[in-house]
PAVOMAR-464191 format. One record per atom (N, C-alpha, C): residue number from 0; atom name; x negated, y, z negated. Coordinates in Angstrom, 3 decimals, m for minus. Layout:
REM PAVOMAR-464191
+------+--------+----------+----------+----------+
: pagu : zadren :        x :        y :        z :
+------+--------+----------+----------+----------+
:  NUM :     CA :        X :        Y :        Z :
...
+------+--------+----------+----------+----------+
REM end
This chain:
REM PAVOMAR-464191
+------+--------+----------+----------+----------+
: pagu : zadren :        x :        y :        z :
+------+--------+----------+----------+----------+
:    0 :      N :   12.566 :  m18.772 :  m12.341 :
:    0 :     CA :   11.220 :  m19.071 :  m11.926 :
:    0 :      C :   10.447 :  m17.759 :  m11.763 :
:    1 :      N :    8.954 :  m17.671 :  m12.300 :
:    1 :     CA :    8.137 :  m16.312 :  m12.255 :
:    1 :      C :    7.844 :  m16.310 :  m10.914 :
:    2 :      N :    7.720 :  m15.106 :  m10.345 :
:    2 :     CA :    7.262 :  m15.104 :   m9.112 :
:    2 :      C :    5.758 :  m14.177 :   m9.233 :
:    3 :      N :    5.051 :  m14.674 :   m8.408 :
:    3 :     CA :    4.005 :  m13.787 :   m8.687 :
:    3 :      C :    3.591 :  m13.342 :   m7.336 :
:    4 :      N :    3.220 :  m11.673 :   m8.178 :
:    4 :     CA :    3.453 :  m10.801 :   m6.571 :
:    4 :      C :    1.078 :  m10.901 :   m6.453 :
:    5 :      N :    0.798 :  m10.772 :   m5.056 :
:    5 :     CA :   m0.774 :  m10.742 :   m4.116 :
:    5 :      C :   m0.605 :   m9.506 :   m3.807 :
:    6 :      N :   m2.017 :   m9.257 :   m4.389 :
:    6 :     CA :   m2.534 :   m7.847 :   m3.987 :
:    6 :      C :   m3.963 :   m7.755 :   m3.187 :
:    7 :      N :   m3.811 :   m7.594 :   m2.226 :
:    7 :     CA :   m4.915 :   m7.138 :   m1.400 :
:    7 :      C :   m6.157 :   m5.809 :   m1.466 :
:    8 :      N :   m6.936 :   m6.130 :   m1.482 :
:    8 :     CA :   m8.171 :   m4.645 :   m1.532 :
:    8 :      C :   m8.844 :   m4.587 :    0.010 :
:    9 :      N :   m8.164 :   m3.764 :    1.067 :
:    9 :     CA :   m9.124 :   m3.724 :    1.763 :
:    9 :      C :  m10.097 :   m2.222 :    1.682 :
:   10 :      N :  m10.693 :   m2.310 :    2.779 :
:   10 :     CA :  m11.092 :   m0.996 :    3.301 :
:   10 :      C :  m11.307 :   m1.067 :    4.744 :
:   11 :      N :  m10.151 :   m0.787 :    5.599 :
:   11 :     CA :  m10.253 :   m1.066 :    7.156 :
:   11 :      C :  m10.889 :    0.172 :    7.780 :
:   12 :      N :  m11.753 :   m0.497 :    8.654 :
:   12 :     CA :  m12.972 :   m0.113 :    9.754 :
:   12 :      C :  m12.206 :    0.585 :   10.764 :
:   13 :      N :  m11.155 :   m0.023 :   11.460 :
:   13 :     CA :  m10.657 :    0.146 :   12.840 :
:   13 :      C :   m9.312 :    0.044 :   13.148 :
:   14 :      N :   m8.525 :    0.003 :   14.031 :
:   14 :     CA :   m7.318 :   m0.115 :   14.231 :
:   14 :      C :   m6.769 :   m1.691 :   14.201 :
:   15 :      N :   m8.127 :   m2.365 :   14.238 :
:   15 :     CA :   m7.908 :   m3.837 :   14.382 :
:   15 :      C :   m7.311 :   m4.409 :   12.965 :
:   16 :      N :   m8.440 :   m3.623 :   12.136 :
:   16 :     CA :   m7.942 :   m4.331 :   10.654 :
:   16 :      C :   m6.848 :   m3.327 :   10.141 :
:   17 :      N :   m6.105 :   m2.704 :   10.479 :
:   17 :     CA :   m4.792 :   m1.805 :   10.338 :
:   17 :      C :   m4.123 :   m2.604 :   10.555 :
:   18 :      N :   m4.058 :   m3.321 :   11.872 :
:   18 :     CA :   m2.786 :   m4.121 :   11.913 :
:   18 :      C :   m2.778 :   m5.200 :   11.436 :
:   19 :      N :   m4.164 :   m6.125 :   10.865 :
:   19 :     CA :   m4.388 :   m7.042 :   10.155 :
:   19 :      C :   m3.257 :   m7.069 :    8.613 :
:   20 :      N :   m3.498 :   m5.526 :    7.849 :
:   20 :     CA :   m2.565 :   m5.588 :    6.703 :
:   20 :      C :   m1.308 :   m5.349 :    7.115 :
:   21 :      N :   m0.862 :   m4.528 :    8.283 :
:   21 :     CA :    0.823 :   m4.808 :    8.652 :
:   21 :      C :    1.096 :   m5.785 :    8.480 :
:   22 :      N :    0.219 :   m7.306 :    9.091 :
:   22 :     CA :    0.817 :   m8.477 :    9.167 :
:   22 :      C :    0.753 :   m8.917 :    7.491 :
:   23 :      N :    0.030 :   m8.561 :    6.649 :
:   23 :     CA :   m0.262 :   m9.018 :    5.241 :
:   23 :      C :    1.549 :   m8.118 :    4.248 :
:   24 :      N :    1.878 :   m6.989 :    4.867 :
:   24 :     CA :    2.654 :   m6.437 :    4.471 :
:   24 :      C :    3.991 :   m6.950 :    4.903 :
:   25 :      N :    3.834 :   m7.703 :    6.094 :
:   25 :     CA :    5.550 :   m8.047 :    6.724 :
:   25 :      C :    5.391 :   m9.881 :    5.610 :
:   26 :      N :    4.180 :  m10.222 :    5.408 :
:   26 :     CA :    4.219 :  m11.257 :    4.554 :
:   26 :      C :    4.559 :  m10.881 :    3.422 :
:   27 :      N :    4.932 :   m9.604 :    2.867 :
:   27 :     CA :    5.638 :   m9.365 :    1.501 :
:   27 :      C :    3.932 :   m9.475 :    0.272 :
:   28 :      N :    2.928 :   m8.801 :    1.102 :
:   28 :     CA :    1.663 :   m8.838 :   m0.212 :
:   28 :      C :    1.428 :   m7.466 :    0.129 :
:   29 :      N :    1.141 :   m7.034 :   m1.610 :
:   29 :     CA :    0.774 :   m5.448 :   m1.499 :
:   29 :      C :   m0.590 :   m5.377 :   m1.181 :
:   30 :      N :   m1.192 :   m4.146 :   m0.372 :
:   30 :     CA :   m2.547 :   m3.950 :   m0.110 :
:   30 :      C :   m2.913 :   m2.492 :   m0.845 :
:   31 :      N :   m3.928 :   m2.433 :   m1.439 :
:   31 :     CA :   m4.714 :   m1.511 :   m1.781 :
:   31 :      C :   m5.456 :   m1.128 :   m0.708 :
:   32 :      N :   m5.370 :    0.315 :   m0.261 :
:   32 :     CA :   m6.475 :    0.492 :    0.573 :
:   32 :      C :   m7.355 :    1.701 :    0.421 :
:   33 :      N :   m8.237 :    1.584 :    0.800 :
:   33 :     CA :   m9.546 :    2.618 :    0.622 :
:   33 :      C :   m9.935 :    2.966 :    2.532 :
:   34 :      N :   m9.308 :    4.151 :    2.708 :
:   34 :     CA :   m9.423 :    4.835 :    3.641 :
:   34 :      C :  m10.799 :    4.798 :    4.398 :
:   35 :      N :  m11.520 :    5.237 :    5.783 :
:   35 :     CA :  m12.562 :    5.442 :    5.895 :
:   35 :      C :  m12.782 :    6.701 :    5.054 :
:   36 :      N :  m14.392 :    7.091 :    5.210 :
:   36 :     CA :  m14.638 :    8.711 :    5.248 :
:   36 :      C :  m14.307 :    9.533 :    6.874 :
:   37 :      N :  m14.464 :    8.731 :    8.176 :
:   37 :     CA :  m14.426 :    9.145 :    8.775 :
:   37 :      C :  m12.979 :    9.757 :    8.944 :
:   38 :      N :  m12.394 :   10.985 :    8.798 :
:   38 :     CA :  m11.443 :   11.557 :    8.732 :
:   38 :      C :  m10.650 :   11.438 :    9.663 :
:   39 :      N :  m11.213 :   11.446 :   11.792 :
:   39 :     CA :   m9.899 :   11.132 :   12.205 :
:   39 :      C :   m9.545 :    9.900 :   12.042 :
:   40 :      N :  m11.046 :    8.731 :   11.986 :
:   40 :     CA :  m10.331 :    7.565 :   11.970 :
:   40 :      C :   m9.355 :    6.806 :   10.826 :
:   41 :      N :   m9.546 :    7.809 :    9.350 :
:   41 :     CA :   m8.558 :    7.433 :    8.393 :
:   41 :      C :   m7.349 :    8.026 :    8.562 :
:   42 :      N :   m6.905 :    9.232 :    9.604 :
:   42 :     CA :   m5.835 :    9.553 :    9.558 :
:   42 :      C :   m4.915 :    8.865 :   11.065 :
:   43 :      N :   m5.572 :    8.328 :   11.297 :
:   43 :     CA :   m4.799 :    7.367 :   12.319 :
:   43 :      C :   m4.500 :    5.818 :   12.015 :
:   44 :      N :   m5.429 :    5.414 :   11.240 :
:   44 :     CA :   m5.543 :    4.209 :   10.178 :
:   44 :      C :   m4.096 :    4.221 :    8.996 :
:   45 :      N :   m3.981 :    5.779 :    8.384 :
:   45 :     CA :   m2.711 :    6.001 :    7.643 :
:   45 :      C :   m1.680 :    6.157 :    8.336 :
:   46 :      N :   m1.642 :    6.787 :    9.239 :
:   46 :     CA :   m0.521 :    7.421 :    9.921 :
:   46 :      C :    0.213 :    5.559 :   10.647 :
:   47 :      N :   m0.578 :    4.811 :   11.609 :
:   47 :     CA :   m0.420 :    3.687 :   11.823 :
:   47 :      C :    0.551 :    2.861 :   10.491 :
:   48 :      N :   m0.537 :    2.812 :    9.038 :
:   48 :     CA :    0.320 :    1.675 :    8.227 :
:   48 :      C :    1.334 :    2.369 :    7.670 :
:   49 :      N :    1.518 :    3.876 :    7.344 :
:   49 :     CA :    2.534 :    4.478 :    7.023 :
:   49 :      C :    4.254 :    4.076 :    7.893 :
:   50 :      N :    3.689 :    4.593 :    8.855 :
:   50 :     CA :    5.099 :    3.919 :   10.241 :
:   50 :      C :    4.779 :    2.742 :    9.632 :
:   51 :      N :    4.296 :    1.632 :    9.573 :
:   51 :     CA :    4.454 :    0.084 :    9.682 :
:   51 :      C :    5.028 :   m0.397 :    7.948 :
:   52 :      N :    4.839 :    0.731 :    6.828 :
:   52 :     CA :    5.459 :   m0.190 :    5.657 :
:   52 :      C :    6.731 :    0.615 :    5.535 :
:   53 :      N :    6.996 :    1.959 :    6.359 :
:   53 :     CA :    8.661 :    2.536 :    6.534 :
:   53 :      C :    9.524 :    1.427 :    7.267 :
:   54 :      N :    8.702 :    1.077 :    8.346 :
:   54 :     CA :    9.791 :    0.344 :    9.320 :
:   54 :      C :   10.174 :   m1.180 :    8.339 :
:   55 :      N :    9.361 :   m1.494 :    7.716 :
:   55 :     CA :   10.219 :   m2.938 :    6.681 :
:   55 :      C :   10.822 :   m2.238 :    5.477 :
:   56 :      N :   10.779 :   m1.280 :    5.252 :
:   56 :     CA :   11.992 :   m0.741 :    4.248 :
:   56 :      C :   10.689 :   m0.576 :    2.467 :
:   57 :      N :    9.142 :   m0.667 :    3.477 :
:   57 :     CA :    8.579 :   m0.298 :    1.735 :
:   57 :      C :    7.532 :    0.533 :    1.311 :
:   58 :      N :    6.953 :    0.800 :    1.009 :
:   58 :     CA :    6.703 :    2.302 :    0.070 :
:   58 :      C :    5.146 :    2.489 :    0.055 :
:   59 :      N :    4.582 :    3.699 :    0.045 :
:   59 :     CA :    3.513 :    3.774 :   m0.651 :
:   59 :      C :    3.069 :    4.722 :   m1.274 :
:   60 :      N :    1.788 :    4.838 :   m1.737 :
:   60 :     CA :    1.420 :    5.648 :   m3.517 :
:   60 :      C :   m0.074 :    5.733 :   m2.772 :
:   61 :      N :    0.229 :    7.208 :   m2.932 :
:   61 :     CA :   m1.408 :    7.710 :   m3.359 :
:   61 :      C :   m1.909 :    7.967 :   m4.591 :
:   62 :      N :   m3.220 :    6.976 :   m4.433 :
:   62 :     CA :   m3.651 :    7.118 :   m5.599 :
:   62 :      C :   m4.589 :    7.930 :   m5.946 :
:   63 :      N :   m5.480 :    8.253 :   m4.777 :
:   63 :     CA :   m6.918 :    8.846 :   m4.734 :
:   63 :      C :   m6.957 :    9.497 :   m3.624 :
:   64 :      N :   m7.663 :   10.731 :   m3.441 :
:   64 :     CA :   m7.931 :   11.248 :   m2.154 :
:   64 :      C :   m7.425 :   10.005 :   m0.893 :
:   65 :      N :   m8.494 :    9.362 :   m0.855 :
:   65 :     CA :   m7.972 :    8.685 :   m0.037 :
:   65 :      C :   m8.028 :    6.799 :   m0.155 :
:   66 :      N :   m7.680 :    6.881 :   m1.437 :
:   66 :     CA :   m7.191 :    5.389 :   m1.592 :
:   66 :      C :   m5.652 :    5.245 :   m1.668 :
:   67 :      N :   m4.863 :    4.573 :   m1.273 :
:   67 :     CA :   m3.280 :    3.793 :   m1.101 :
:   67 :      C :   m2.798 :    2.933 :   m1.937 :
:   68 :      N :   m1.655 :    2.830 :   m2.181 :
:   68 :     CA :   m1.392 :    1.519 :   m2.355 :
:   68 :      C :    0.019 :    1.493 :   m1.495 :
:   69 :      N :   m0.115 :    0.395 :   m0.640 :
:   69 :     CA :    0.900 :    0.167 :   m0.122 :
:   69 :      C :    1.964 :   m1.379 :    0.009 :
:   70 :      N :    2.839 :   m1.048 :   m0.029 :
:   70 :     CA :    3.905 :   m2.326 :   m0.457 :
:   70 :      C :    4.585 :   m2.588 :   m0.013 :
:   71 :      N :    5.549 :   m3.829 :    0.292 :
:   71 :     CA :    6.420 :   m4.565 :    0.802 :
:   71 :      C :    7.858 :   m3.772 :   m0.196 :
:   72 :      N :    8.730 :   m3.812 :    0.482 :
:   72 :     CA :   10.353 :   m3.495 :   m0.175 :
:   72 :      C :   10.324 :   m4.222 :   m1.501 :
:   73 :      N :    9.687 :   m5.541 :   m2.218 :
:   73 :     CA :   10.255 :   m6.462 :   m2.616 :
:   73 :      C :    9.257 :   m6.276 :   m4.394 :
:   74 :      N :    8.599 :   m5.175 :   m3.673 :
:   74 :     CA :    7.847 :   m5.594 :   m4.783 :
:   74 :      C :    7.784 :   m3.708 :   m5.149 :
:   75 :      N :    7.960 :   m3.756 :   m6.622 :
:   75 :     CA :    8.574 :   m2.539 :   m7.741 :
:   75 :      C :    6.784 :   m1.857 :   m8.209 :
:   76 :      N :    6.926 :   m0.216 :   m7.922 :
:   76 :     CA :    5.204 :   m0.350 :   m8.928 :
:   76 :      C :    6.216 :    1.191 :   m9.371 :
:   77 :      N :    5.560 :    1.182 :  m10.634 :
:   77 :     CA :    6.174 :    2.350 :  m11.463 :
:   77 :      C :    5.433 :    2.505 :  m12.516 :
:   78 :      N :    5.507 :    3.891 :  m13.589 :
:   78 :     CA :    4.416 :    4.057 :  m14.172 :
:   78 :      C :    4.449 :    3.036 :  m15.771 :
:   79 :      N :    3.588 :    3.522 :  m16.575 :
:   79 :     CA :    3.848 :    2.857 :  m17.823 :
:   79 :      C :    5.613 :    3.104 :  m18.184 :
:   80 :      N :    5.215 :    4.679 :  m18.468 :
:   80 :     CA :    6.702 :    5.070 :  m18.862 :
:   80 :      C :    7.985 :    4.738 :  m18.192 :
:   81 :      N :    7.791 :    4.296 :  m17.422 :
:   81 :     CA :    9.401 :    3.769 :  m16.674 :
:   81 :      C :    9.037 :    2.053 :  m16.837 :
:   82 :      N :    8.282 :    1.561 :  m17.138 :
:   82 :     CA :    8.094 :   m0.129 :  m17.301 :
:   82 :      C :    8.666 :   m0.207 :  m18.406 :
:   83 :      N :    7.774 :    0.575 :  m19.231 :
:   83 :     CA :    7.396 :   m0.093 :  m20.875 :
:   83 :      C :    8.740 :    1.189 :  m21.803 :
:   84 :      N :    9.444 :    1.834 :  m21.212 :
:   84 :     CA :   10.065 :    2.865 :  m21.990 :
:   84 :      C :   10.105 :    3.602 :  m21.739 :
:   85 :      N :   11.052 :    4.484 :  m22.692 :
:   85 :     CA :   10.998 :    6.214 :  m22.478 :
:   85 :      C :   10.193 :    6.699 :  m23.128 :
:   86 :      N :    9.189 :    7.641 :  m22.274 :
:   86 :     CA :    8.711 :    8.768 :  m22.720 :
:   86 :      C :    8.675 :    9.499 :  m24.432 :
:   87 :      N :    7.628 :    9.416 :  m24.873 :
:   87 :     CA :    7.955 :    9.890 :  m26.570 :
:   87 :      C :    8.467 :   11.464 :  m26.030 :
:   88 :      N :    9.772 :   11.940 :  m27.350 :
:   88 :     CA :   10.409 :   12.673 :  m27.176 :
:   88 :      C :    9.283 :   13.710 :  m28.095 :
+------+--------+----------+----------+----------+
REM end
């Protein structure tokens, strides 16, 4: 059976909607996130979901200054070249 993996786009305001995607992340859905500009409040915003997708055992990817992607254990992100093949020699 296909399983199909939910991806979320936020961009959280506050500490409120931080823990909003923990709970979206312990549900096993990846979130995209787009950091504030406000610098301390995005580095307490990261630092928060960082601890919260280590402690379930899953991962995340910077993509952009300060956009994320962050994921549940269950779900695989890797580049073309490790999906689709090896690397032309």
């Amino acid at each position: 059976m296909l399983m199909l993996a939910e991806l979320l786009v936020e961009d959280p305001k506050n500490m409120d909607d931080a823990c909003l995607i923990t709970d979206c992340l312990k549900d096993g859905i990846a979130v995209f996130v787009r950091l504030p500009y406000d610098e301390e409040n995005a580095i307490r915003i990261f630092d928060f979901l960082r601890g919260a997708v280590l402690g379930i055992e899953g991962r995340f990817d910077r993509l952009d200054r300060m956009i994320y992607l962050f994921t549940p254990k269950d779900i695989r992100v890797s580049d073309l070249r490790g999906r689709c093949g090896k690397a032309e020699e």
